[in-house]
N, C-alpha and C positions, 0 to 999 in steps of 0.2 A: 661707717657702721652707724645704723640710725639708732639700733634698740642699746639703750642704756645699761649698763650696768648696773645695778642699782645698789649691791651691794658695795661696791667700788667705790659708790658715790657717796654713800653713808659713813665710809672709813675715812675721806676725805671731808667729810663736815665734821665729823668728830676730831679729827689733826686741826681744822679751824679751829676748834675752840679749846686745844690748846696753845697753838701757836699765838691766839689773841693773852693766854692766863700771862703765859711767857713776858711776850713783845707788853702786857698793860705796866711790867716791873721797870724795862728799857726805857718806855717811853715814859713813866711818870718817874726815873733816877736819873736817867741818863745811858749812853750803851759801854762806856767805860769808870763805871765809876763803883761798881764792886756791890758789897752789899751796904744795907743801907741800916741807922737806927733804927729801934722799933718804934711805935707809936700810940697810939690809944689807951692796948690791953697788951700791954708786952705782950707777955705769955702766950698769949693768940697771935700775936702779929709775929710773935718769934717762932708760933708755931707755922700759920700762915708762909713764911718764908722758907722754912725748910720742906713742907709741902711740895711747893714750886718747884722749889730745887731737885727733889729726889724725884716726882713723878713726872714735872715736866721738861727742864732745860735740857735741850738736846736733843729729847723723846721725840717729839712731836713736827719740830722739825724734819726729823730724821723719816718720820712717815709721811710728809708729805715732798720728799725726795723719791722715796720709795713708790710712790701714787704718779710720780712725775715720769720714771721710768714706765711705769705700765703706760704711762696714757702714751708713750711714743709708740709702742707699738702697735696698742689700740688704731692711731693713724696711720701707721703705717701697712695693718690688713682693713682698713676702710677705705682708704685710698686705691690699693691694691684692687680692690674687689669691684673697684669702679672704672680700672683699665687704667689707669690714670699714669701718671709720672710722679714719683713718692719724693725726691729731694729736691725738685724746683718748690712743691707746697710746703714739706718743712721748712725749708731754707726761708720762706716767706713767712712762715708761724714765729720761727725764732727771731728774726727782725722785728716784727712787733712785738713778740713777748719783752726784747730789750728796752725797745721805745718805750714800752710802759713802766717796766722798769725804772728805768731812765727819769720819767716823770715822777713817779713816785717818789724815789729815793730823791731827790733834787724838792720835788715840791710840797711834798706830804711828808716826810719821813727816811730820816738815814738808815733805820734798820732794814731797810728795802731787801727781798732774795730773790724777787721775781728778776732782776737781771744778771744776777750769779746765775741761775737757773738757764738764763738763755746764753752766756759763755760755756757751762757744762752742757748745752743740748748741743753746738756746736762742737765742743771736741766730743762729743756721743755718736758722731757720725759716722765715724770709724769702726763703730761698734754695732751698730743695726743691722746688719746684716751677717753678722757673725751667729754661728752656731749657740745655743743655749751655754755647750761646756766650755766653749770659749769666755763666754761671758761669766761664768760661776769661777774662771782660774782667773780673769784678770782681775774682778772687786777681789779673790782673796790676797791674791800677790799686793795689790792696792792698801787694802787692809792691815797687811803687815807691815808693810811701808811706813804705814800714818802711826801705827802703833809703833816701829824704831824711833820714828823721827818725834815722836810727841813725850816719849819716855823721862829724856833728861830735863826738862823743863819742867815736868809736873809741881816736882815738891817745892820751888823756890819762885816762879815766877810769880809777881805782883802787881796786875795790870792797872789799879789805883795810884802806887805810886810813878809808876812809868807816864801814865797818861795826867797826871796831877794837873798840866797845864792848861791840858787841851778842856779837864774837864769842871776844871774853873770857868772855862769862856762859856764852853755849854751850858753850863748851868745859870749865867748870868743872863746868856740869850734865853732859855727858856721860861726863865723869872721875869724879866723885863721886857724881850724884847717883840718888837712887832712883829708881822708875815713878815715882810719887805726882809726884816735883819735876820730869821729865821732861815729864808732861802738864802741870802748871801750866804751866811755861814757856815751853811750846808756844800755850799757851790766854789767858796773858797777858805775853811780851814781843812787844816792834813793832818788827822789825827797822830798818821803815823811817823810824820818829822820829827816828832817828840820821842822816839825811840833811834833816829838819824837814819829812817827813811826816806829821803824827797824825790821829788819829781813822780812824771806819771808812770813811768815802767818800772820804780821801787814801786807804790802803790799796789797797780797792777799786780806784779808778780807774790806780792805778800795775797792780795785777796784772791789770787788764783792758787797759793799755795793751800787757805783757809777752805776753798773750795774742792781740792782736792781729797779733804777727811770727807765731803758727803759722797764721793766717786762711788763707793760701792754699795750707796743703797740704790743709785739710779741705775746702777747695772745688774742688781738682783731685783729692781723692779721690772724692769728691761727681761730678765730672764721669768719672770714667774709669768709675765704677760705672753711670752713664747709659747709657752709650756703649756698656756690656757685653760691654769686651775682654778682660778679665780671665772670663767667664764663656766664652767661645770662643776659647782661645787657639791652637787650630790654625789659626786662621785671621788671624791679628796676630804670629805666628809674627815676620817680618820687619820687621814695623816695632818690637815688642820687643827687635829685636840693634839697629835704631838709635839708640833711646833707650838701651839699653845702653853704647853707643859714644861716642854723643855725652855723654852725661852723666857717664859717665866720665872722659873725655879734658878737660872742663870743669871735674869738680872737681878732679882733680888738678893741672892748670895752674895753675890759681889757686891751691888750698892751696899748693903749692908753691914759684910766686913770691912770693907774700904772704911766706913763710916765710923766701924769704930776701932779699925786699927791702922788707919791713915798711910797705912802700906805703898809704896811710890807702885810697884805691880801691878796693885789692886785700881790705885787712880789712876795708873795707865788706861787700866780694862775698863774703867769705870768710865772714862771721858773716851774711849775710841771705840767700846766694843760696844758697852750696854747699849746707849744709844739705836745701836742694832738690833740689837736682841729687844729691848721694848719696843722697838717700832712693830717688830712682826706679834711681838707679843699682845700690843693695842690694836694691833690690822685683825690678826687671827682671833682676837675674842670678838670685836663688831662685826665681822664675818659670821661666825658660826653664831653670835647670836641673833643674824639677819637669818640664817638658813632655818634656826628652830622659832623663829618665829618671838621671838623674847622680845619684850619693850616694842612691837612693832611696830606703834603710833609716832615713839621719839625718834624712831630710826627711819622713819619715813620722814620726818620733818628736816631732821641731819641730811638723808640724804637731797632733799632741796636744796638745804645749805651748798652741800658737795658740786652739785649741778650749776651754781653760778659762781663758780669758791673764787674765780679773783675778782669777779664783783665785791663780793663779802670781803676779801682779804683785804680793797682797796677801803673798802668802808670802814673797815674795822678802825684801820689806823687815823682816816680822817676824825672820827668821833674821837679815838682815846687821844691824839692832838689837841684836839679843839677843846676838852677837858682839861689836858693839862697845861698848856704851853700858854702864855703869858697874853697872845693873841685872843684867847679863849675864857674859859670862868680861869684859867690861870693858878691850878692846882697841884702844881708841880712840885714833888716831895712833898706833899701835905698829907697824905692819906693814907700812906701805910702798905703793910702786905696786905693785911685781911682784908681790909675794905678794897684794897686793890681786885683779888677774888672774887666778891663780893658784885664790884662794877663789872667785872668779867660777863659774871652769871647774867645778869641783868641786861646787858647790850647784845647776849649768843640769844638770849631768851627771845627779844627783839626781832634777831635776826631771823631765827625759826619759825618767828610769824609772817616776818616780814617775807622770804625767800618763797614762802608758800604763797602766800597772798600772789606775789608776783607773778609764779606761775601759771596760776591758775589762768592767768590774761594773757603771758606771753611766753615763748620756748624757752628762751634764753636769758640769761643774765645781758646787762646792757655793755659790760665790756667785755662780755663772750664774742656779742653781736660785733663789736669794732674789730677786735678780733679774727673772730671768722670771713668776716668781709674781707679782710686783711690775706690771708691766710687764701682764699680758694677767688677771689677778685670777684666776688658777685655776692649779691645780696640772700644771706642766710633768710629762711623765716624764721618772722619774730613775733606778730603776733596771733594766737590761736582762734581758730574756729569755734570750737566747744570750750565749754568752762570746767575743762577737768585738766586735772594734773597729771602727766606722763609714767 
């Protein structure tokens, strides 16, 4: 499919730029090391923190889960429409997507999902060709699953004190230590030995258990790309303000009450359900406000973002590394929530110029390009004839 979605693209530049607010907290504390003191301006930095917390942990991730399911299908009526053979070319998307993965999480950064992503596109295969209501009863069954199994844990678990050890070393490496001790570290400590998981199939199976809470945003991404609402939204117009409404009004209740009556229920719904419910709730407002034409100029620049999003995702983390980690200006737990925000704003802002500028010279992002070459064995175009932006 050549002609773009652009709304699609736009919802997915906006989930960058909170998966960057998120991943700048991870990468400048640590990924198990809880929350952190405040700094500067308390007050702000403590406001700054619960910001994060409520609007984005979980959120934003979770929509671009949900962005990862449509774009399967996407390929799979592009493919289709080219006469083609659809699971030799996935089969070939998702081995690169892990490869990079792979490199990432190993050489830039342990918070890595691009290769979770390509474990769940693999057992997603099973599910592509399945009916729409097939797909709506297995994320629910799924769903309830993850909310039994995540229930008794909520009010007692303490992943600071459990990881205590792991997250002395990290921190020691990320204060002192060079590239070199950076990648070893990443390459040979096991976080989760420290809880009396070892070896790689304990591993494994815990990060495929952690991957199985995002199963049902990729399969109601999976379903809405079926359905092909998001491809005629003049015509879903109304039932996008209700999802809008209701998913709104949902997660806010809940985060809410959870918030101030710490109800193990409520943090149930709060860590397994909201999550959902803001996803579509952040999808379905930069939708409808791409259809009435709202903000056009910044939704037009987001979506450039969205168009090359794991270029951008791969960038994102290089710089907020190279920032904090000891190899870099080495500001690792120095700055705080707010100015954490703050540097957010300032590198998305970057990037909106940046992704546009790029455009305008070539189609693709440059690890779209490896990618796709990857993906269909021949050379994608890259760069453009005219000096306009798609």
């Amino acid at each position: 499919m050549k002609q773009r979605v652009e709304a699609i693209d736009a919802v997915r530049g906006f989930a960058l730029f909170g998966i960057l607010l998120v991943n700048m907290t991870l990468i400048q504390f640590g990924m198990f090391s809880g929350e952190q003191p405040t700094y500067v301006f308390e007050n702000i930095d403590a406001g700054a923190n619960w910001l994060i917390q409520f609007f984005g942990t979980h959120n934003f991730i979770s929509l671009f889960s949900f962005l990862f399911g449509i774009s399967i299908i996407l390929l799979q009526k592009s493919i289709i429409a080219k006469e083609k053979r659809f699971f030799p070319t996935y089969i070939r998307r998702i081995i690169i997507l892990l490869i990079i993965g792979y490199i990432h999480g190993a050489f830039i950064w342990d918070g890595d999902i691009l290769f979770g992503y390509g474990i769940i596109g693999i057992l997603l295969m099973m599910f592509i060709n399945r009916k729409p209501k097939t797909l709506i009863i297995w994320a629910s069954i799924i769903l309830v699953l993850t909310m039994l199994m995540s229930y008794p844990f909520e009010p007692s678990t303490n992943m600071s004190d459990d990881f205590a050890p792991y997250i002395a070393k990290e921190q020691q490496v990320h204060e002192t230590g060079s590239y070199i001790e950076h990648v070893s570290f990443r390459l040979n400590e096991d976080p989760f030995k420290y809880i009396g998981i070892t070896g790689f199939f304990g591993t494994f199976f815990i990060s495929l258990f952690a991957l199985i809470f995002m199963t049902p945003l990729f399969l109601l991404g999976m379903y809405v790309g079926k359905k092909g609402w998001l491809f005629e939204i003049d015509k879903h117009v109304s039932p996008l303000k209700k999802l809008w409404l209701m998913s709104g009004i949902f997660s806010f209740a809940v985060k809410i009450l959870e918030l101030l009556t710490k109800q193990p229920l409520l943090i149930m719904l709060k860590d397994s359900v909201t999550p959902i419910s803001m996803a579509l709730f952040y999808g379905s407002s930069i939708i409808l406000l791409f259809h009435y034409k709202k903000a056009s100029r910044l939704l037009e620049y987001m979506a450039n973002i969205g168009k090359m999003s794991v270029s951008n995702y791969l960038a994102q983390s290089i710089i907020a590394t190279t920032i904090f980690y000891a190899y870099g200006l080495g500001l690792y737990g120095k700055i705080g929530y707010f100015f954490g925000i703050v540097l957010t704003i300032v590198i998305y802002v970057i990037q909106l110029y940046a992704s546009t500028c790029w455009l305008k010279r070539y189609r693709i992002g440059p690890v779209e390009y490896v990618w796709r070459l990857g993906t269909y064995l021949k050379r994608p175009a890259f760069k453009r004839k005219l000096n306009k932006v798609s």
